[in-house]
C-alpha positions as CSV (number, residue, x, y, z in Angstrom):
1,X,50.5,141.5,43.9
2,X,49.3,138.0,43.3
3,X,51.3,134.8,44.1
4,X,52.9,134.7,40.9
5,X,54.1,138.5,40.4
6,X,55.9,138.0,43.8
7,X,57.5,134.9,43.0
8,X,58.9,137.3,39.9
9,X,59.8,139.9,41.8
10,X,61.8,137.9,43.8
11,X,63.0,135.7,41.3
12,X,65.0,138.8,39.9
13,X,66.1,139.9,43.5
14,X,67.1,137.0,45.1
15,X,69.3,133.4,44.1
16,X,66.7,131.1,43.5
17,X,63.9,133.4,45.0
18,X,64.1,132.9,48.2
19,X,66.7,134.1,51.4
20,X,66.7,130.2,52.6
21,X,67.3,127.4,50.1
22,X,64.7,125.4,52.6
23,X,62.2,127.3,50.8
24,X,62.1,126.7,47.4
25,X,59.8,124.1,46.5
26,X,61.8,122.3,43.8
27,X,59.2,119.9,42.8
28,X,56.2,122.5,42.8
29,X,55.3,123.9,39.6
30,X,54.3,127.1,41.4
31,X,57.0,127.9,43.8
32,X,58.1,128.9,46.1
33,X,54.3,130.1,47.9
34,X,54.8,133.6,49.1
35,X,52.6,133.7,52.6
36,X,51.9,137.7,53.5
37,X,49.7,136.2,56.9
38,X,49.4,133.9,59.1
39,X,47.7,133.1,62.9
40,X,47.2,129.8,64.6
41,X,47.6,127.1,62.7
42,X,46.8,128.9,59.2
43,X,49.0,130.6,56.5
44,X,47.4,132.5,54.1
45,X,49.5,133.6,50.5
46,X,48.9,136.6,48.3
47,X,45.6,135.4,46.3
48,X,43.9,134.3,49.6
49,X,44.8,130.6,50.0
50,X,44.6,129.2,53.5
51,X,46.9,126.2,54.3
52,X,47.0,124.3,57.7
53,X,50.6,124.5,58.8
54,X,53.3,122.4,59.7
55,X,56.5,124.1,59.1
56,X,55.7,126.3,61.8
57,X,59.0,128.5,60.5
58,X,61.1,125.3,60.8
59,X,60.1,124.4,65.0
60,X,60.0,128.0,66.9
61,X,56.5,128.4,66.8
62,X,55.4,126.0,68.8
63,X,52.4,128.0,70.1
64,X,51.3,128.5,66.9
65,X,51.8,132.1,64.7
66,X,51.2,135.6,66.2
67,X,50.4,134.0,69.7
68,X,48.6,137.4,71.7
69,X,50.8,137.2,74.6
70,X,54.1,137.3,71.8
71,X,52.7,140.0,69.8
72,X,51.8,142.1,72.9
73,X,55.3,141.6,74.1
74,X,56.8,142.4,71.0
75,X,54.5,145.7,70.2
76,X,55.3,146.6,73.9
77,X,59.3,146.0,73.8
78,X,59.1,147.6,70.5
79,X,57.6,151.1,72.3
80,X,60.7,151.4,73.8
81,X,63.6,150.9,71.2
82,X,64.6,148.4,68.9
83,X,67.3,147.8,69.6
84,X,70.5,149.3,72.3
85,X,73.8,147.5,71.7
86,X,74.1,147.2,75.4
87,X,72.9,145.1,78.1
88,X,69.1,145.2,78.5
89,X,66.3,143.7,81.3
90,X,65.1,141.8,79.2
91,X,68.3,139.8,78.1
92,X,68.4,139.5,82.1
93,X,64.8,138.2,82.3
94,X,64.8,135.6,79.5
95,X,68.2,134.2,80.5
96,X,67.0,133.2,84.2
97,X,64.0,131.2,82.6
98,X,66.4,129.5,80.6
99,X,68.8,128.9,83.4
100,X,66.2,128.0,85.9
101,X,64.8,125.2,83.5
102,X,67.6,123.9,82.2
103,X,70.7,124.0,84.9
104,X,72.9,125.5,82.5
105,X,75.4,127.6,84.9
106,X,75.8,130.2,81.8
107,X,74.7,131.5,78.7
108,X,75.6,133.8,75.9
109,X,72.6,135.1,73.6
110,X,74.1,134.9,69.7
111,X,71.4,135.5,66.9
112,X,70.9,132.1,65.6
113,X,71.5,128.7,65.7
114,X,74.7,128.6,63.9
115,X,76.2,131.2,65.4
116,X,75.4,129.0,68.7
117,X,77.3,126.1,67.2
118,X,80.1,127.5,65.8
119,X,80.7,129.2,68.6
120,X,80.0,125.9,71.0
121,X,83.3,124.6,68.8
122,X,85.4,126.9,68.7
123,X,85.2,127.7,72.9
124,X,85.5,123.2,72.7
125,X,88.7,123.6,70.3
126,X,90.2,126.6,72.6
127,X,89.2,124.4,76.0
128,X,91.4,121.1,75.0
129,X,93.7,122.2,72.7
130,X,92.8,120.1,70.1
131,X,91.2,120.8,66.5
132,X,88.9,118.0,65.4
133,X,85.3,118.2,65.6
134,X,82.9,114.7,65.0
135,X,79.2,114.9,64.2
136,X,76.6,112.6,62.4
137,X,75.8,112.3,59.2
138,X,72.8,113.7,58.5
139,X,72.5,116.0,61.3
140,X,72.4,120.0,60.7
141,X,74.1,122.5,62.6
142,X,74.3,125.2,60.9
143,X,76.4,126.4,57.9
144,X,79.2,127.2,58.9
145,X,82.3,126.0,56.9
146,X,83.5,123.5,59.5
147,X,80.2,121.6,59.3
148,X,79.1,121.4,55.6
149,X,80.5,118.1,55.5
150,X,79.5,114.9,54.3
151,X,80.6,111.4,55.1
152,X,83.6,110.2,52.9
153,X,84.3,106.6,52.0
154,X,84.8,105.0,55.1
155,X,82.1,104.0,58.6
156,X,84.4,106.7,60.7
157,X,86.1,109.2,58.6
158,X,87.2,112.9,57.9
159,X,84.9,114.7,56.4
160,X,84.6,115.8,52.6
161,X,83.6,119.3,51.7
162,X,79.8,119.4,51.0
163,X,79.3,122.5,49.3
164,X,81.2,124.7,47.1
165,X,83.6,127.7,49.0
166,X,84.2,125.2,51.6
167,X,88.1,124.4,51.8
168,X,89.3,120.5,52.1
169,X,91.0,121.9,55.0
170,X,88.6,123.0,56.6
171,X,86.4,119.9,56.0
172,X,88.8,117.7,57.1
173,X,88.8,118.7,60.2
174,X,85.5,117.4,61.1
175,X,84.9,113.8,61.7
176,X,81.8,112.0,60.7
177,X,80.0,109.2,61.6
178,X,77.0,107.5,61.0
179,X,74.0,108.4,63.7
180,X,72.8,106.0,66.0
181,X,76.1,104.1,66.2
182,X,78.0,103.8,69.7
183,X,80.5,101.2,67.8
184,X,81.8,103.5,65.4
185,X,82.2,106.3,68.1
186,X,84.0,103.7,70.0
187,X,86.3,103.0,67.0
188,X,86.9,106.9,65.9
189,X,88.2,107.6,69.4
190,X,90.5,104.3,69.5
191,X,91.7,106.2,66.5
192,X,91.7,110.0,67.0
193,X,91.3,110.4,70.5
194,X,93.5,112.6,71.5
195,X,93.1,114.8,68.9
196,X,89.2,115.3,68.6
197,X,87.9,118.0,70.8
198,X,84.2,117.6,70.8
199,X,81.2,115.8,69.4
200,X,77.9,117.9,68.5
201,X,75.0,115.8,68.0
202,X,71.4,116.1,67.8
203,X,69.8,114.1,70.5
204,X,66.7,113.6,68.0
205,X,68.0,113.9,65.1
206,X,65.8,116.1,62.8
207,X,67.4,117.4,60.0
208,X,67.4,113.7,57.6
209,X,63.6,113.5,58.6
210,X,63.0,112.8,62.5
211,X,65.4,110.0,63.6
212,X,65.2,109.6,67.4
213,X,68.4,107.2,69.3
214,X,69.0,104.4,70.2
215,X,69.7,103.8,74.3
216,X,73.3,102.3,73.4
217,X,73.9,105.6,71.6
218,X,72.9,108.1,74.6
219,X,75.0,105.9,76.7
220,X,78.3,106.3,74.3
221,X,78.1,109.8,74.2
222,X,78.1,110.7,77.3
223,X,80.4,108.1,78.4
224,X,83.3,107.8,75.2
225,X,84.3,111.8,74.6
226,X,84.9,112.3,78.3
227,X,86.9,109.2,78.4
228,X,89.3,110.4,76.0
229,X,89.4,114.4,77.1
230,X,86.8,115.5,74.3
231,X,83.6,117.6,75.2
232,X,79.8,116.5,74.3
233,X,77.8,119.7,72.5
234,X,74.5,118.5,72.8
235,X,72.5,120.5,69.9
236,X,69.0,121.1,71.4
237,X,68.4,124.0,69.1
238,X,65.1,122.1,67.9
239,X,64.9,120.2,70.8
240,X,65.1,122.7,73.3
241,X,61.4,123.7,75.4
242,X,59.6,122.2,72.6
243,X,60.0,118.4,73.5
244,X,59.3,119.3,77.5
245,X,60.0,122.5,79.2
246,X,63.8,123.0,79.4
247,X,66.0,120.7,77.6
248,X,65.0,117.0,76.6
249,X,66.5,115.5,79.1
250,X,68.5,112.9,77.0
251,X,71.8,114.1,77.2
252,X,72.5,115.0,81.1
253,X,76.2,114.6,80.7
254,X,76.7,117.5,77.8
255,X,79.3,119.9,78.4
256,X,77.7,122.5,76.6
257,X,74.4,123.0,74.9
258,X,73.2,125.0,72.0
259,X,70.1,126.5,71.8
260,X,67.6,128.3,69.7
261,X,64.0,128.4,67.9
262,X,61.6,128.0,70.4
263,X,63.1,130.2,73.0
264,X,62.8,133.4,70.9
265,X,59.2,132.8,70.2
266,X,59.6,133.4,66.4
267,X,62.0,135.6,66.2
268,X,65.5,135.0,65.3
269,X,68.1,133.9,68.1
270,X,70.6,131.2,69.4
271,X,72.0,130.6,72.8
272,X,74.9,128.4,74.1
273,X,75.2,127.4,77.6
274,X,77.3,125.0,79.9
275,X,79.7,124.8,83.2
276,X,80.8,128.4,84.5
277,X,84.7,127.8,83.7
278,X,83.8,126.7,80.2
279,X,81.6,129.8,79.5
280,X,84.2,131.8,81.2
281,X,86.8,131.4,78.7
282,X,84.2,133.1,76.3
283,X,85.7,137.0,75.4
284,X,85.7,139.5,77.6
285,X,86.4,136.9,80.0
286,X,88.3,134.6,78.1
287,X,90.4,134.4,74.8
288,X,87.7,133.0,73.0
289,X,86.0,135.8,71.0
290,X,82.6,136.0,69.9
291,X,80.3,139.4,69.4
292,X,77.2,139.8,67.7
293,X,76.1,143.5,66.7
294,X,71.9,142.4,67.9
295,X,72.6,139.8,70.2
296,X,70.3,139.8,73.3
297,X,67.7,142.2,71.0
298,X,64.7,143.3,73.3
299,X,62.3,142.3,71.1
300,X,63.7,138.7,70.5
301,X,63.9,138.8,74.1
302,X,60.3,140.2,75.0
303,X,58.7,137.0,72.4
304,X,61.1,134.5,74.0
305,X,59.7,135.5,77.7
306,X,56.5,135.7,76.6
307,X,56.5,132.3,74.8
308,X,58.1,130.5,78.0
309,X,55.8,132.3,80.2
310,X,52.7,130.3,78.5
311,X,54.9,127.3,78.2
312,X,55.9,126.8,82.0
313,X,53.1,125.0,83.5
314,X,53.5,122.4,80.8
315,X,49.6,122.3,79.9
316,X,50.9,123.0,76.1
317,X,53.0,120.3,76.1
318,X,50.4,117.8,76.6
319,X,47.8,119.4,74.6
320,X,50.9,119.4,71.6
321,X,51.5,115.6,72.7
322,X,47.7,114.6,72.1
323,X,47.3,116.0,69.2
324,X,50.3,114.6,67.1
325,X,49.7,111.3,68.4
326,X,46.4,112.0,67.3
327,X,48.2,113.0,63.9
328,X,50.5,109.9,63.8
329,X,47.9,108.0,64.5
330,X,46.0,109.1,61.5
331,X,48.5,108.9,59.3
332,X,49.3,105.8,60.0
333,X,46.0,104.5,59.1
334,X,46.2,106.2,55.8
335,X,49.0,104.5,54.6
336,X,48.1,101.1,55.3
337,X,44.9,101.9,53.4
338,X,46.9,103.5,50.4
339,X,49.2,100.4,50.5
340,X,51.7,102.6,50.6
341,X,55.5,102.1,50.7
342,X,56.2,104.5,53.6
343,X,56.0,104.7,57.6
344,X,55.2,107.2,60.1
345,X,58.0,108.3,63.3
346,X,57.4,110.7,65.7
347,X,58.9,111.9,68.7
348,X,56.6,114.1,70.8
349,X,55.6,117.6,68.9
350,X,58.2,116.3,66.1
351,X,56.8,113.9,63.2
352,X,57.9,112.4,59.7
353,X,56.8,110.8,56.8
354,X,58.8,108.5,55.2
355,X,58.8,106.8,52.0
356,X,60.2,103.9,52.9
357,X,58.7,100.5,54.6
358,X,60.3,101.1,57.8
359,X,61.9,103.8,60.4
360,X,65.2,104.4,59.4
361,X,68.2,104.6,62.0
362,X,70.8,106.5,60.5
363,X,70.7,108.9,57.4
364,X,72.4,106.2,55.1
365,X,68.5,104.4,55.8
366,X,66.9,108.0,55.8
367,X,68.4,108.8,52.0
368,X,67.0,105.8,50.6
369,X,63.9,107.3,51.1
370,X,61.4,107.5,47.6
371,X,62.2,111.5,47.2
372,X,59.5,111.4,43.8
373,X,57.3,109.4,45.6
374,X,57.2,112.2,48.5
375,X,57.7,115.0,45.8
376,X,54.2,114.1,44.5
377,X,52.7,113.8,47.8
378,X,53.8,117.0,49.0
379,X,52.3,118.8,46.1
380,X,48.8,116.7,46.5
381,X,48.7,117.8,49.8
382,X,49.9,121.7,49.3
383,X,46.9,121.6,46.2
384,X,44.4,120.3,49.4
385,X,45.6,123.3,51.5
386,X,47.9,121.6,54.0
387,X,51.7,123.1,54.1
388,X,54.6,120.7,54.3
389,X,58.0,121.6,54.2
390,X,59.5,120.7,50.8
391,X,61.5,118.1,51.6
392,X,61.3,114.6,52.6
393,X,64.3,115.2,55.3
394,X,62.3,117.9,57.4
395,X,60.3,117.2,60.5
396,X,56.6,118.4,60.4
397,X,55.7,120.5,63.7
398,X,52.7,120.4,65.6
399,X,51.6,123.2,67.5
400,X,49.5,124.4,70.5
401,X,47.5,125.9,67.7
402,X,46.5,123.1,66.1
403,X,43.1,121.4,66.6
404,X,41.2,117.7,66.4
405,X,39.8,119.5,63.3
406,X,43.1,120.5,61.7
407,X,44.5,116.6,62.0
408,X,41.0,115.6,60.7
409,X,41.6,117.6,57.5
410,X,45.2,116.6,57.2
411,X,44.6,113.1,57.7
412,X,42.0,113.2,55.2
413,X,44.2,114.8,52.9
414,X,47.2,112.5,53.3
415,X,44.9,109.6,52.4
416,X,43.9,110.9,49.3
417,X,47.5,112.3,48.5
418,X,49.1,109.0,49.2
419,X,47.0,107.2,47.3
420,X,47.4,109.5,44.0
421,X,51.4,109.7,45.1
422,X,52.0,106.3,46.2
423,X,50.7,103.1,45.0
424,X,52.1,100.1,46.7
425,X,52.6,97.3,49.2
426,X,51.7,97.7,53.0
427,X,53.8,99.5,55.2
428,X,53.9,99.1,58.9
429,X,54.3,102.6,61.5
430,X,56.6,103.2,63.1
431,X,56.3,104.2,67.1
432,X,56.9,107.1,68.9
């Protein structure tokens, strides 16, 4: 089948032709690209096209696609069952790495990352005794009820339901505020202190385009929640072993931590960890239930091992560091030579392009963003063989698999796709 009998098929199979909304490539005349292939740093679709990638399945593959030492694990895991519903070695295995380079005192295995953070609430609500939840606007953590939310009219506020099936109720009893801002955490818990139970937050925010935070903001998390009784959940499901080995490192103070992506090597999987007598409370220990039917799957289990394994010595962390500074560095250059009204932020393996003069802060900044303007450019560079996610709010990845080569190609391609996308002033870069 070519590209566009697949799309058909699929079409009439599923909503919008795709399993992930993420997918669909709105502005692409010819979307969304079914890919049957991919190795390295390459993705290849149904009639043969070869695209550099940066989507990387939306941050786990962080070594690149069908590493050896993953697809050996896997094809040897996979020899002996696919599954058990019972406690396995290699469940054992993968959660001492994660314990060892991180500090977390325990973990539960869940399937993805929203299981991870809907369960990180729920054991946060049971802990204190209290029902309100705050996070950031513009951060993701999954879709569950609870935190399809959106900012209503005011800087600190209850949150409004952001998607249809989603009760007010239930909204409501999430708080949101606007990232990067320790004054209106300050203010919510003047307010709703003792009734808020938790904050989640991304500590690089990477889900409104890749936002990292201020210093004043690190500080206020970790200091105002515990002040008033509530727990930090510190999100690292992006984060985690893909900005260092083991967590990022800028949220010590968390209470518990949510994991996922990178740690199971390309398959699907979530974690949550924290202090032994907040774990403890988690069923059959505790009240707090939680099951999954494929939690702790040997094969997820076998690629996370196997991806940590090569990650451990840190070597890929610097050879991922070079080379997107490398990237940023190149795209910088291309827009001020397009004149064009956008700026480049990156924060280690994690990159954006925004259209828009400079960094934003906060995802009031990040929404102002010229979503034609990028809309064009993706497709110019998607028609030059370089994938993108389709959307101006998603970090691009860079990989272990990536070479000099690969950012020479994409750089060049930028150039030519910001020029044909985006005519306009000079725009300054952004740091990392």
């Amino acid at each position: 089948m070519d590209n566009a009998e697949l799309r058909e098929r699929a079409g009439a199979l599923f909503p919008g032709g795709v399993s992930s909304p993420v997918r669909s490539f709105r502005a692409v005349p010819d979307e969304p690209v079914p890919i049957v292939r991919a190795s390295g740093a390459r993705l290849h679709d149904a009639e043969g096209g070869e695209y550099i990638d940066y989507v990387a399945a939306y941050g786990p593959l962080i070594l690149g696609h069908a590493h050896p030492a993953v697809v050996k694990a896997v094809g040897q895991a996979a020899a002996g069952g696919t599954a058990f519903g019972a406690l396995s070695p290699g469940e054992v295995e993968l959660g001492r790495r994660i314990q060892e380079a991180t500090g977390l005192e325990r973990l539960r295995f869940v399937n993805s990352g929203t299981e991870a953070t809907m369960t990180a609430i729920r054991l946060a609500r049971a802990a204190t005794g209290r029902d309100i939840v705050v996070k950031f606007d513009g951060c993701y953590h999954g879709h569950s009820d609870g935190l399809l939310v959106k900012a209503g009219s005011g800087v600190a506020t209850l949150g409004l339901s952001d998607s249809a099936g989603v009760p007010e109720s239930i909204a409501a009893g999430t708080g949101v505020l606007p990232y990067n801002d320790p004054d209106a955490l300050s203010e919510w818990f003047r307010e709703h202190g003792d009734e808020t139970a938790a904050v989640i937050v991304e500590p690089v925010a990477g889900n409104m385009g890749v936002v990292p935070p201020g210093e004043a903001f690190l500080e206020a998390l970790q200091a105002v929640p515990k002040q008033h009784g509530a727990l930090l959940i510190n999100d690292e499901i992006i984060t985690g072993f893909r900005l260092r080995y083991g967590l990022s490192g800028l949220l010590p103070g968390a209470d518990l931590v949510c994991l996922g992506k990178v740690i199971g090597g390309g398959l699907p999987v979530g974690a949550l960890g924290g202090r032994a007598e907040l774990m403890s409370q988690l069923a059959p220990e505790g009240p707090v239930y939680q099951a999954g039917t494929l939690s702790g799957n040997p094969l997820v289990m076998a690629a996370g091992a196997a991806t940590l394994d090569v990650l451990c010595d840190g070597r890929p962390y610097a050879r991922v560091e070079e080379l997107a500074q490398y990237l940023e560095n190149g795209l910088g250059t291309g827009i001020r030579r397009a004149e064009a009204d956008a700026c480049v932020v990156r924060r280690g393996s994690l990159l954006s392009l925004f259209f828009r003069s400079t960094p934003p802060r906060d995802y009031a900044e990040a929404s102002g963003c010229d979503s034609d303007t990028f809309a064009r450019f993706h497709q110019g560079m998607l028609t030059r063989g370089v994938m993108l996610a389709p959307s101006q709010f998603e970090a691009w990845f860079v990989s272990a698999a990536h070479t000099e080569a690969d950012i020479d190609r994409t750089v060049r391609a930028a150039a030519e796709a910001l020029r044909e996308a985006s005519p306009g002033p000079v725009a300054s870069s952004g740091g990392s």
